[in-house]
N, C-alpha and C positions, 0 to 999 in steps of 0.2 A: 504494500500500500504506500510507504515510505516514497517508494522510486517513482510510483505512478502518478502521485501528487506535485513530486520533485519535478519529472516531465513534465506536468503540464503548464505550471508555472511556467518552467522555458519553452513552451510550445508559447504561452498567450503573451511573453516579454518580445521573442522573435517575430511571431504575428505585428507585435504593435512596433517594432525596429521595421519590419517591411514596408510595414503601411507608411511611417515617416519619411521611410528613403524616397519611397515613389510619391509621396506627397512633394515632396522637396524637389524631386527629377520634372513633374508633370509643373508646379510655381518655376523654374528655371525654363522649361524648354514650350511651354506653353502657358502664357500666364493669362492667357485671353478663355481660357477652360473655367471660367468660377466656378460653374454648373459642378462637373468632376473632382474639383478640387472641394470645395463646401462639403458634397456627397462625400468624400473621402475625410475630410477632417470630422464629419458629426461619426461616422462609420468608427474611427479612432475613436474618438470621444465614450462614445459606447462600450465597444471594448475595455479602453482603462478602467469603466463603470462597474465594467464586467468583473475582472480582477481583480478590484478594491472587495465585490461582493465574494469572491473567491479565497482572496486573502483570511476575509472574515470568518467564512465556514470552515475554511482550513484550522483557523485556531481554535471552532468552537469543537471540529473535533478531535482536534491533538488534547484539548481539555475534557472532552466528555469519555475517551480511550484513557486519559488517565483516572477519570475518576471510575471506570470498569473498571480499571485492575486495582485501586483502593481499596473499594468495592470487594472484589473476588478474594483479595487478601485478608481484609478481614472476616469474611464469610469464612473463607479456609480456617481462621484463627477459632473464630466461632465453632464450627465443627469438631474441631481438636480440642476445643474446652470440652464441649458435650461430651466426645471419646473417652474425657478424662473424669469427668463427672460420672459417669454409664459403669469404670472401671471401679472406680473410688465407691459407688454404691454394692456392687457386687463382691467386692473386699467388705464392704460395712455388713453387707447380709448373710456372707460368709461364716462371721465372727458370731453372730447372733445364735 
């Protein structure tokens, strides 16, 4: 999941370097284009929109991945008391 997340970030950083370059080649070599170039810059605009919301679910789940395995940790902890309780009664009824 680490790597797939890690791609895609540089999938949508590359995307929005492409769309600049050829923003920037299409204002140089045609600057009479506004229609294409507008088109292209809200088209960017978007995207970094896109990203920002990307960013954001990225950390809510590198935070909600951690609060599973807190979570599952103390559940585990949990369990292994009961083990030791369950033990500890069967020694007490033992003795009886």
């Amino acid at each position: 999941m680490e790597l797939e997340l890690l791609s895609s970030r540089i999938n949508l950083n590359h995307i929005c370097l492409k769309m600049q370059v050829s923003i920037d080649d299409i204002k140089t070599k045609h600057p009479n284009r506004t229609d294409l170039i507008s088109s292209m810059e809200q088209s960017l605009h978007e995207i970094k929109k896109a990203m920002l919301v990307y960013q954001t679910l990225e950390k809510e789940f590198r935070s909600a991945r951690q609060m599973n395995f807190d979570l599952q940790r103390i559940n585990l902890e949990q369990l292994q008391e009961i083990q030791n309780f369950k033990r500890q009664i069967e020694l007490n009824n033992m003795e009886l």
